[in-house]
GUVODO-771434 format. One record per residue: residue number from 0; y, x, z of N, C-alpha, C, O, CB in turn. Coordinates in nm, 4 decimals. Glycine has a CB too. Layout:
REM GUVODO-771434
     k         ny         nx         nz        cay        cax        caz         cy         cx         cz         oy         ox         oz        cby        cbx        cbz
   NUM          Y          X          Z          Y          X          Z          Y          X          Z          Y          X          Z          Y          X          Z
...
***
This chain:
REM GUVODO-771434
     k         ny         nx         nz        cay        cax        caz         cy         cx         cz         oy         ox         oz        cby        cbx        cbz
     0    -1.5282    -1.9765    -0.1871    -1.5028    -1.9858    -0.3292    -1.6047    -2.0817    -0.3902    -1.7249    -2.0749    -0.3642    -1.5094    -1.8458    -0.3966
     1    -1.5617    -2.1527    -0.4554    -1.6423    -2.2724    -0.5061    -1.7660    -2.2054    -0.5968    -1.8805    -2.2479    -0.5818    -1.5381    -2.3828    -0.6036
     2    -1.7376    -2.1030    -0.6876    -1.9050    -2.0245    -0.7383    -1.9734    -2.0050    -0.6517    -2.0934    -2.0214    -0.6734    -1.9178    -1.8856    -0.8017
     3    -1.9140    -1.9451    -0.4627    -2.0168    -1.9100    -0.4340    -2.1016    -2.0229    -0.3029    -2.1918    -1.9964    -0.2234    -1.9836    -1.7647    -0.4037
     4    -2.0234    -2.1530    -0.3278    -2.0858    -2.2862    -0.2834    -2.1786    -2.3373    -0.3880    -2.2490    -2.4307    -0.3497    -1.9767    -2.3963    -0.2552
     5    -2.1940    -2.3016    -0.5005    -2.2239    -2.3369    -0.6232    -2.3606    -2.2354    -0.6142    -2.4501    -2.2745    -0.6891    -2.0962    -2.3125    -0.7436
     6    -2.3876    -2.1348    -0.5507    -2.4745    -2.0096    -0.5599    -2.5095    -1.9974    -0.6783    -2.6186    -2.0234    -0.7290    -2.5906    -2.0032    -0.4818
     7    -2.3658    -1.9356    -0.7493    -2.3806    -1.8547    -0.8809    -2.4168    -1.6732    -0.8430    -2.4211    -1.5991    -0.7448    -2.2124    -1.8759    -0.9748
     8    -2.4283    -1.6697    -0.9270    -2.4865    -1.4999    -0.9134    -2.3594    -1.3784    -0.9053    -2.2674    -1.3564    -0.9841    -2.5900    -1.4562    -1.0772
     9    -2.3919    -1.3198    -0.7920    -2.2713    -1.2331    -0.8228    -2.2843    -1.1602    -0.8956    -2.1913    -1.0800    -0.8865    -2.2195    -1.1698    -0.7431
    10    -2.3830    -1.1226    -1.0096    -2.3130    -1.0661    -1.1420    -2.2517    -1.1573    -1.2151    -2.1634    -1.1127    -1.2883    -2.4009    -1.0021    -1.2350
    11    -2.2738    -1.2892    -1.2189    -2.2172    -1.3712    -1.3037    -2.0896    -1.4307    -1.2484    -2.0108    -1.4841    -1.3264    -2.3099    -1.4670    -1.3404
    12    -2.0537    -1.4222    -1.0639    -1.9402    -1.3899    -1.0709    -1.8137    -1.2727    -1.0695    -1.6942    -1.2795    -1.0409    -1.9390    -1.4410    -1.0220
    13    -1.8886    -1.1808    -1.1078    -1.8085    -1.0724    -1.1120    -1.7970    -1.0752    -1.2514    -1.6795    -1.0618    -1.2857    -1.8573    -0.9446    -1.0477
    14    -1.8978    -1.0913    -1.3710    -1.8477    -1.0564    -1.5083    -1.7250    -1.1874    -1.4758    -1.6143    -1.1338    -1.4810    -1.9839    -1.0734    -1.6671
    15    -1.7134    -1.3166    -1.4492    -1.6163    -1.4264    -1.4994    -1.4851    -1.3921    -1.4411    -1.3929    -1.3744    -1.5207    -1.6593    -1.5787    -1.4560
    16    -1.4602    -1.3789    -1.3042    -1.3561    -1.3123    -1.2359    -1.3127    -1.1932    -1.3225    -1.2150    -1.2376    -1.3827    -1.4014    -1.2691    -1.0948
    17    -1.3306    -1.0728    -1.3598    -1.3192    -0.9418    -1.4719    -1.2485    -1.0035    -1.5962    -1.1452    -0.9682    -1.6530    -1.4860    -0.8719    -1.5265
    18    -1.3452    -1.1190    -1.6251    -1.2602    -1.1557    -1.7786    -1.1014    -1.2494    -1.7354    -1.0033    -1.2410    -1.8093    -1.3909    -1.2894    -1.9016
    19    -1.1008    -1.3155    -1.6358    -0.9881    -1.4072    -1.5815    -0.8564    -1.2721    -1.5969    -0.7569    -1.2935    -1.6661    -1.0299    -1.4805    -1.3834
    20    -0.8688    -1.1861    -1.5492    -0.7830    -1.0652    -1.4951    -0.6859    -1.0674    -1.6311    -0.7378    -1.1095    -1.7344    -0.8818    -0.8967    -1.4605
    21    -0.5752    -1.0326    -1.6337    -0.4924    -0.9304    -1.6670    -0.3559    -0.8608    -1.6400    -0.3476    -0.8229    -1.5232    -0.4896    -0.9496    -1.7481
    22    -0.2740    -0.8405    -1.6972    -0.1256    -0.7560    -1.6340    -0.2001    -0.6403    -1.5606    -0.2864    -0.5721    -1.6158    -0.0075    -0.8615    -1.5010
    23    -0.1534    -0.6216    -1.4127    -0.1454    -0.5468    -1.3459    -0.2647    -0.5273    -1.3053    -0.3146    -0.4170    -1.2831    -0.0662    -0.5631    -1.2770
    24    -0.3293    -0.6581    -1.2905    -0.5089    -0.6652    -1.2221    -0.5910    -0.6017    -1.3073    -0.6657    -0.5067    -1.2842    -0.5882    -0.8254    -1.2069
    25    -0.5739    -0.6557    -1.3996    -0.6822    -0.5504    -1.5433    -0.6395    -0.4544    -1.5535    -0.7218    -0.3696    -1.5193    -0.6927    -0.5846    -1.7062
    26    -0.5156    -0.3981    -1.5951    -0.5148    -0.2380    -1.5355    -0.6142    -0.1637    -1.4373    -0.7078    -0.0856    -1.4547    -0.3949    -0.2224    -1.4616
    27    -0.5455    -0.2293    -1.3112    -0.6378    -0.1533    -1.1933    -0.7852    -0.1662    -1.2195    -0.8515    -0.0639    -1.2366    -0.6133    -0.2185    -1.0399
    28    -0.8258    -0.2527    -1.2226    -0.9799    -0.2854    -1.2700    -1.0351    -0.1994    -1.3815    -1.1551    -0.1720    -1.3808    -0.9927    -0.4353    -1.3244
    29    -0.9301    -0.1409    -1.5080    -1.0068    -0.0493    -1.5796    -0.9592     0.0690    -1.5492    -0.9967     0.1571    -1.6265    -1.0106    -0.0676    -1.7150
    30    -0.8918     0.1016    -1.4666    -0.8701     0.2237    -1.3700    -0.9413     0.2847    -1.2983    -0.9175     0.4051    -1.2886    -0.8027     0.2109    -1.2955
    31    -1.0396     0.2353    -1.2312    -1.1346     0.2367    -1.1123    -1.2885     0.3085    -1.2209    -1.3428     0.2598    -1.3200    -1.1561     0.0318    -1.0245
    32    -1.3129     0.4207    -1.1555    -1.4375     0.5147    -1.1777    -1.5607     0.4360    -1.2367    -1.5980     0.3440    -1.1639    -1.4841     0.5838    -1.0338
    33    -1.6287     0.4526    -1.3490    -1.7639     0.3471    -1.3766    -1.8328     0.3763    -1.2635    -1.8341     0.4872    -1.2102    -1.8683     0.3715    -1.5188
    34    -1.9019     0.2600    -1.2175    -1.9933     0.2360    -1.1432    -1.9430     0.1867    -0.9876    -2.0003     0.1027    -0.9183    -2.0728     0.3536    -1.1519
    35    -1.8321     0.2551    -0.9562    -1.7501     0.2883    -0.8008    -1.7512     0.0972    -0.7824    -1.6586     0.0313    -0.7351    -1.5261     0.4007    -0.8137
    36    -1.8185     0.0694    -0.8092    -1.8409    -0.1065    -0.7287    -1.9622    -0.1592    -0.7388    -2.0070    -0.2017    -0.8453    -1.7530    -0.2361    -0.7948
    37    -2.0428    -0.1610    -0.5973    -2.1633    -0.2016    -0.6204    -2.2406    -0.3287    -0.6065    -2.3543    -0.3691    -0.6307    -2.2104    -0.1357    -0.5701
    38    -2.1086    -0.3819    -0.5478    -2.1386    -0.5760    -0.5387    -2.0285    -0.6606    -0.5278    -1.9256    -0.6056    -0.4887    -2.2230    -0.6328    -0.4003
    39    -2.0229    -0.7798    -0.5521    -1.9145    -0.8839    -0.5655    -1.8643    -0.8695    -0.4259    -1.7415    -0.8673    -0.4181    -1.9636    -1.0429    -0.6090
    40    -1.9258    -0.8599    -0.3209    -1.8827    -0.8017    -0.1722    -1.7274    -0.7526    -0.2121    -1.6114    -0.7936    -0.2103    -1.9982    -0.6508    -0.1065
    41    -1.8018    -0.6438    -0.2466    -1.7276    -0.4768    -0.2489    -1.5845    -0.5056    -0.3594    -1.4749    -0.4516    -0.3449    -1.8707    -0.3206    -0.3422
    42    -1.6114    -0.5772    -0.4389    -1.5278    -0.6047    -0.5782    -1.3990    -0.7021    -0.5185    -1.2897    -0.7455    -0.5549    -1.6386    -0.7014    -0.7164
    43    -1.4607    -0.7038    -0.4399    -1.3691    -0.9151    -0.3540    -1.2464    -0.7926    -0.2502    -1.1286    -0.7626    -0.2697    -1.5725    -1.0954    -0.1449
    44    -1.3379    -0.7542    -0.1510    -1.2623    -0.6599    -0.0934    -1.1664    -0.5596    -0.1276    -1.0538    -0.5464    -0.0794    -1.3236    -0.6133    -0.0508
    45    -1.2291    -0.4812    -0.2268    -1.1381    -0.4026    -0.2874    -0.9942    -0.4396    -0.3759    -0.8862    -0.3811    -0.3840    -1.2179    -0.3418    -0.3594
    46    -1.0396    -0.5468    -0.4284    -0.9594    -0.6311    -0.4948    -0.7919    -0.6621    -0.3965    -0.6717    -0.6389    -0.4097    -1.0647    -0.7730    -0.5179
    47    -0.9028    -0.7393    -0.2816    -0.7746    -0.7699    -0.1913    -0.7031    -0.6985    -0.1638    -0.5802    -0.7017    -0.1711    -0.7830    -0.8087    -0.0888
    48    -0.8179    -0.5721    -0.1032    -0.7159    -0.4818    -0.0274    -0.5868    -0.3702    -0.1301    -0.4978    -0.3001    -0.0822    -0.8309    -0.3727     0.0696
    49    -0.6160    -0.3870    -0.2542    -0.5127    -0.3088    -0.3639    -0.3749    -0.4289    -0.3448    -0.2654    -0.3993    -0.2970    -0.5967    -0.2990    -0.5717
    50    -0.4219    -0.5907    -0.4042    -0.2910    -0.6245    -0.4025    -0.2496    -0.6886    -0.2613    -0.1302    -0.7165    -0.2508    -0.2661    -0.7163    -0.5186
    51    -0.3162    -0.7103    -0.1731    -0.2542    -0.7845    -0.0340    -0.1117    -0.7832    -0.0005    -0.0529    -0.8736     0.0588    -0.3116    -0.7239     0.0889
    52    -0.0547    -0.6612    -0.0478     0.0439    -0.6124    -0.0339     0.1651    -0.6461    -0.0903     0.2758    -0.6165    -0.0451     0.0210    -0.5243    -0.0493
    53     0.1298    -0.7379    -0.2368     0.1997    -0.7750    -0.3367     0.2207    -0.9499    -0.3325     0.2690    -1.0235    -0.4185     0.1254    -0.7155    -0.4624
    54     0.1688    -0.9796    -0.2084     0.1930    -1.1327    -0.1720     0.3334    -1.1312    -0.1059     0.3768    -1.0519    -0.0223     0.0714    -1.2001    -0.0617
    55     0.3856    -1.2235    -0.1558     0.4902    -1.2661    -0.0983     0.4987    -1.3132     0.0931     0.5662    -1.2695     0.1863     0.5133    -1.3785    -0.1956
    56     0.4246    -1.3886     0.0848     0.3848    -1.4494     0.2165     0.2414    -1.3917     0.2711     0.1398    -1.3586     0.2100     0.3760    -1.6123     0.1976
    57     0.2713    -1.3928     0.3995     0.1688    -1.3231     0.4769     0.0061    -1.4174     0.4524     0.0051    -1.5381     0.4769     0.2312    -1.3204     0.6565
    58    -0.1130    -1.3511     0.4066    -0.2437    -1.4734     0.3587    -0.3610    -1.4032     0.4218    -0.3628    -1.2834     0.4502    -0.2799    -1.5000     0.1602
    59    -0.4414    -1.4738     0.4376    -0.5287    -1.4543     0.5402    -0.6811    -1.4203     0.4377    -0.6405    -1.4367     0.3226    -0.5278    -1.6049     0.6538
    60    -0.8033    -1.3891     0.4319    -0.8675    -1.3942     0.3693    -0.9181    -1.5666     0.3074    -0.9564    -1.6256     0.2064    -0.9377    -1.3085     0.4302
    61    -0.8828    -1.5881     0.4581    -0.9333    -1.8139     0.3817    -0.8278    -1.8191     0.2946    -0.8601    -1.8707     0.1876    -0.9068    -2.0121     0.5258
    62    -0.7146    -1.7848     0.3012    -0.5833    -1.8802     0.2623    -0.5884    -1.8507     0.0930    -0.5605    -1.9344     0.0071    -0.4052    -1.8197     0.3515
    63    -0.6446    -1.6659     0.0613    -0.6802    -1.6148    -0.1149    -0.8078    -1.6711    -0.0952    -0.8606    -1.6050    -0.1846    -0.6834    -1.4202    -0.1760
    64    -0.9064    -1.7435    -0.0484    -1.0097    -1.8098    -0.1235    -0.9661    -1.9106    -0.1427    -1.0159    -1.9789    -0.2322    -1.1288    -1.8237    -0.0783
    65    -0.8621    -1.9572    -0.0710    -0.8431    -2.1309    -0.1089    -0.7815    -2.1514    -0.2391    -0.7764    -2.2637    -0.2892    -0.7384    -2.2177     0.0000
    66    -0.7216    -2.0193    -0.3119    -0.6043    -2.0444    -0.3635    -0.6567    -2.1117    -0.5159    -0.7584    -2.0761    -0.5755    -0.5073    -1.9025    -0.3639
    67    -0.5620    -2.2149    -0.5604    -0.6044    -2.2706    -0.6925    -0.5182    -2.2006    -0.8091    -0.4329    -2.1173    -0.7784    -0.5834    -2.4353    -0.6938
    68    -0.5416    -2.2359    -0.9444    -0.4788    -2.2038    -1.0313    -0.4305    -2.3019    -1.0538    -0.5047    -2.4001    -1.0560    -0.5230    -2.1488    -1.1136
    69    -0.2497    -2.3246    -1.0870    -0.2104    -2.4429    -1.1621    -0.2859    -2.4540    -1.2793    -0.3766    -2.3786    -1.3146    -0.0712    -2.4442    -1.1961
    70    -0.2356    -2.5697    -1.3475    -0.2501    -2.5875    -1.4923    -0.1379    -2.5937    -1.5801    -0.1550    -2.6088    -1.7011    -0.3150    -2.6964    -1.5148
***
């Protein structure tokens, strides 16, 4: 992920990722117990492993870091 080639802080990428979120992702994200995430690690993982499921095509962990946002 380019923040973390950049060695931004994983609080500072976890607050920016949090604010990007919404629909279904921000749901789950304000669903989840205060505190129950204790590092961008843990936040990345968990993340995946809720929607992995909701990809169309089969993706690898490289293939969701590569992924861009249109414009």
């Amino acid at each position: 992920m380019a923040m973390e080639l950049l060695e931004v802080s994983e609080v500072a990428m976890a607050k920016y990722f949090t604010m990007m979120l919404d629909g279904t992702a921000r749901t789950w994200l304000k669903g989840l117990p205060p505190n129950s995430i204790g590092s961008w690690a843990e936040l990345k993982a968990r993340f995946i492993q809720n929607f992995k499921d909701t990809c169309r095509q089969s993706m690898s962990i490289v293939d969701l870091t590569n992924c861009k946002q249109q414009e």
